[in-house]
RODO-2510 file (C-alpha; in nm, 4 decimals, decimal comma):
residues 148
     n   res          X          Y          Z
     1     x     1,6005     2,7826    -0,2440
     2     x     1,2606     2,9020    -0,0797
     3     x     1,0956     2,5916    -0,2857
     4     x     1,3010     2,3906    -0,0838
     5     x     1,2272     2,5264     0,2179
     6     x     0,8230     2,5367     0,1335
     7     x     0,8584     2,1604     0,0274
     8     x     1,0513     2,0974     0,3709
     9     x     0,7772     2,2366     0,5369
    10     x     0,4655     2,0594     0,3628
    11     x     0,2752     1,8743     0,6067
    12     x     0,0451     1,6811     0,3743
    13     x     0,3864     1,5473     0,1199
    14     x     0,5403     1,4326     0,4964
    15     x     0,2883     1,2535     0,6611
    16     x     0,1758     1,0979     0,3519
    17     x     0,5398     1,0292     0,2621
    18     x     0,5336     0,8842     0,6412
    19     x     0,2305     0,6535     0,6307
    20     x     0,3612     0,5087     0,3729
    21     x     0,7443     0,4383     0,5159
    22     x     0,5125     0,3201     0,8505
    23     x     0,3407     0,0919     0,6690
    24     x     0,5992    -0,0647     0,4833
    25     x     0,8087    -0,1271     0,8144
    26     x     0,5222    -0,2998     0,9777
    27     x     0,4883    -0,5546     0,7137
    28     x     0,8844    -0,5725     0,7450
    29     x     0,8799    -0,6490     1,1129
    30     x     0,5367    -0,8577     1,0414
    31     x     0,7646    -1,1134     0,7911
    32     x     1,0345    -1,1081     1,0177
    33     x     0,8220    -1,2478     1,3132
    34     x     0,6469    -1,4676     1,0979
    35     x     0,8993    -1,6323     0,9147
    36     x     1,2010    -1,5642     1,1174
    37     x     1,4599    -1,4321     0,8345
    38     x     1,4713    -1,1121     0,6920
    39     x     1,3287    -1,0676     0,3034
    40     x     1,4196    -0,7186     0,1042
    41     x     1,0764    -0,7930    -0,0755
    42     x     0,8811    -0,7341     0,1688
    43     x     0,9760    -0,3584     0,2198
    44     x     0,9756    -0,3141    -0,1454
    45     x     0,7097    -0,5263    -0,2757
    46     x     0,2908    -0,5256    -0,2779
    47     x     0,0403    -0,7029    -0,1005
    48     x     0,0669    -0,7663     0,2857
    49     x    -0,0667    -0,6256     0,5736
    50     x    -0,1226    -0,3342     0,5994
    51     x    -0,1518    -0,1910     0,2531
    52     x     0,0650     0,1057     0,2643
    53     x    -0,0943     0,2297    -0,0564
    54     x    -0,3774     0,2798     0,1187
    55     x    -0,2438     0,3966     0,4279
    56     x    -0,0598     0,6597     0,1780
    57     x    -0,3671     0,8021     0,0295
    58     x    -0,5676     0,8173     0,3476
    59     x    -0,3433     0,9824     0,4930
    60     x    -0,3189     1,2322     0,2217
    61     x    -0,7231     1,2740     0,2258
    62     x    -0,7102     1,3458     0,5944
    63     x    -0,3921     1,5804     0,5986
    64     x    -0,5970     1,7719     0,3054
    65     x    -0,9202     1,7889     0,5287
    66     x    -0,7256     1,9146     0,8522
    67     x    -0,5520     2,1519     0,5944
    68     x    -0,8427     2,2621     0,3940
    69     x    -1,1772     2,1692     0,5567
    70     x    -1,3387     1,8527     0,5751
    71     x    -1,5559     2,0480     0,3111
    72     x    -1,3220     2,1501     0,0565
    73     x    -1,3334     2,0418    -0,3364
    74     x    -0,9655     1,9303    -0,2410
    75     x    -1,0966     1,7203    -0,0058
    76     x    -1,3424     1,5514    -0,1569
    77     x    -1,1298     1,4954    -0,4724
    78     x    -0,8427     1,3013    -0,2277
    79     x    -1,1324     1,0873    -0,0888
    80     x    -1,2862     0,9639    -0,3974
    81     x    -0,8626     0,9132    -0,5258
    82     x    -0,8602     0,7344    -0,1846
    83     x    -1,2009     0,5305    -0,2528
    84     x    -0,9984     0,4244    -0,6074
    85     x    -0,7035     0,3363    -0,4682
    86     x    -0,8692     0,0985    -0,1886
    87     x    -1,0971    -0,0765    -0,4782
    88     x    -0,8038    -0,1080    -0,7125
    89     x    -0,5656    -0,2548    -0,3384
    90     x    -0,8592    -0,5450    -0,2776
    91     x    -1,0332    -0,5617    -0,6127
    92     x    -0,8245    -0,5809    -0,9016
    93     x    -0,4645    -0,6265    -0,7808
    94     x    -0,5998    -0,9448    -0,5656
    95     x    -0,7683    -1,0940    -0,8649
    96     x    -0,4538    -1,0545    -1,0914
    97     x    -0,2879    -1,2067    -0,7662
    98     x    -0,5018    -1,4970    -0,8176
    99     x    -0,4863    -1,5578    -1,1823
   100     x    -0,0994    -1,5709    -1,0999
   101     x    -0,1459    -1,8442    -0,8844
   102     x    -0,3403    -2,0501    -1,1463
   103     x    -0,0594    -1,9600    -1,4012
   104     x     0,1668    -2,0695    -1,1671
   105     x     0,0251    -2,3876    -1,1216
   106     x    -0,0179    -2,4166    -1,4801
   107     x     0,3437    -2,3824    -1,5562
   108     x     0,4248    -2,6266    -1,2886
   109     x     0,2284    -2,8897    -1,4810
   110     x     0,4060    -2,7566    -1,8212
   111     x     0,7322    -2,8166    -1,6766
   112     x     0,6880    -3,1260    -1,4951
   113     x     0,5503    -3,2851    -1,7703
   114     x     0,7258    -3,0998    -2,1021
   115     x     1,0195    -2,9514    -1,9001
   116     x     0,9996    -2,6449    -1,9309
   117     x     1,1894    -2,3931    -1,6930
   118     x     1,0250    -2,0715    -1,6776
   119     x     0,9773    -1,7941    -1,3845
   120     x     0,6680    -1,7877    -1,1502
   121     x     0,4395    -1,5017    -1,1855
   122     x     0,4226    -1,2651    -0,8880
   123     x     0,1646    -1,3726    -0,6632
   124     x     0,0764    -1,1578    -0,3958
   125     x    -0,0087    -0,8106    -0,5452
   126     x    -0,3348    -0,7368    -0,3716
   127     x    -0,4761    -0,6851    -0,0750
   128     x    -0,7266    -0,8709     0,1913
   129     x    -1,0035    -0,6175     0,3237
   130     x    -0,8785    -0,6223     0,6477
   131     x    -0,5396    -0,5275     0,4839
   132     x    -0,7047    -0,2485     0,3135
   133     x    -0,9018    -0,1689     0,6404
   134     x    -0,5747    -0,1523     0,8345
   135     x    -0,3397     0,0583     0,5389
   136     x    -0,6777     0,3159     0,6055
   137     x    -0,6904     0,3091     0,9444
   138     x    -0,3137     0,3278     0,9867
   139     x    -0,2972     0,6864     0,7500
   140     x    -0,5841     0,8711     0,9230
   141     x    -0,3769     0,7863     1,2645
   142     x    -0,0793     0,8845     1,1537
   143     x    -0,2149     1,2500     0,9895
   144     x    -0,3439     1,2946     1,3153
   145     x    -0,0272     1,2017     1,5213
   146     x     0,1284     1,4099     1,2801
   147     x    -0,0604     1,7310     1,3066
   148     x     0,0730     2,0640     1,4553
***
């Protein structure tokens, strides 16, 4: 029962756990505005502004450098995960993004012309740099908000 209570009372699991719910919601209430209808997807899905990945593992790095020193091995170690996880958010994920939208557009010929009924590919699973600038900015705010 006392790993409960520890757990219940780890800052850096909560606010990281809470960037990330914060994040999500925005691009919620962002989809909302801008299309005017409500889509599960976007609470659940990738891609959109801002990237709550990122906002999740920047606020971890912060919450660990508030915790153990901007100067810690801990720290450093959550930065360079954070570093990863914001190349990985723009880089990678946005190129498979596009090749989805080719294959997409591909299939579209396929069935048009062959008729062929098949699935599109997910689309949006990376980020914009100004997404990933925003899911960043967004955790170190809220680790801060958050701190005792």
């Amino acid at each position: 029962m006392t790993y409960l209570l520890e757990f219940g009372r780890n800052y850096i699991f909560w606010t990281s756990a809470a960037a990330w719910i914060i994040a999500q919601t925005i691009k919620v209430i962002l989809g909302v505005l801008r299309e005017k209808r409500f889509n599960f997807r976007w609470f659940a899905g990738t891609g959109g502004m801002p990237s709550s990945h990122v906002a999740c593992t920047s606020s971890l790095a912060t919450s660990i450098g508030i915790i153990y020193g901007f100067d810690s091995a801990i720290f450093t170690l959550a930065v360079v995960f954070n570093f990863i996880v914001m190349f990985d958010a723009q880089g990678v994920r946005r190129s498979s993004g596009k090749q989805a939208m080719l294959l997409n557009k591909i299939l579209d010929d396929i069935y048009w012309k062959k008729q062929l009924d098949e699935k599109k590919l997910i689309e949006f699973l990376g980020h914009t740099p100004v997404e990933v600038f925003a899911g960043f900015a967004l955790g170190i705010v809220i680790s801060l908000l958050f701190y005792k």
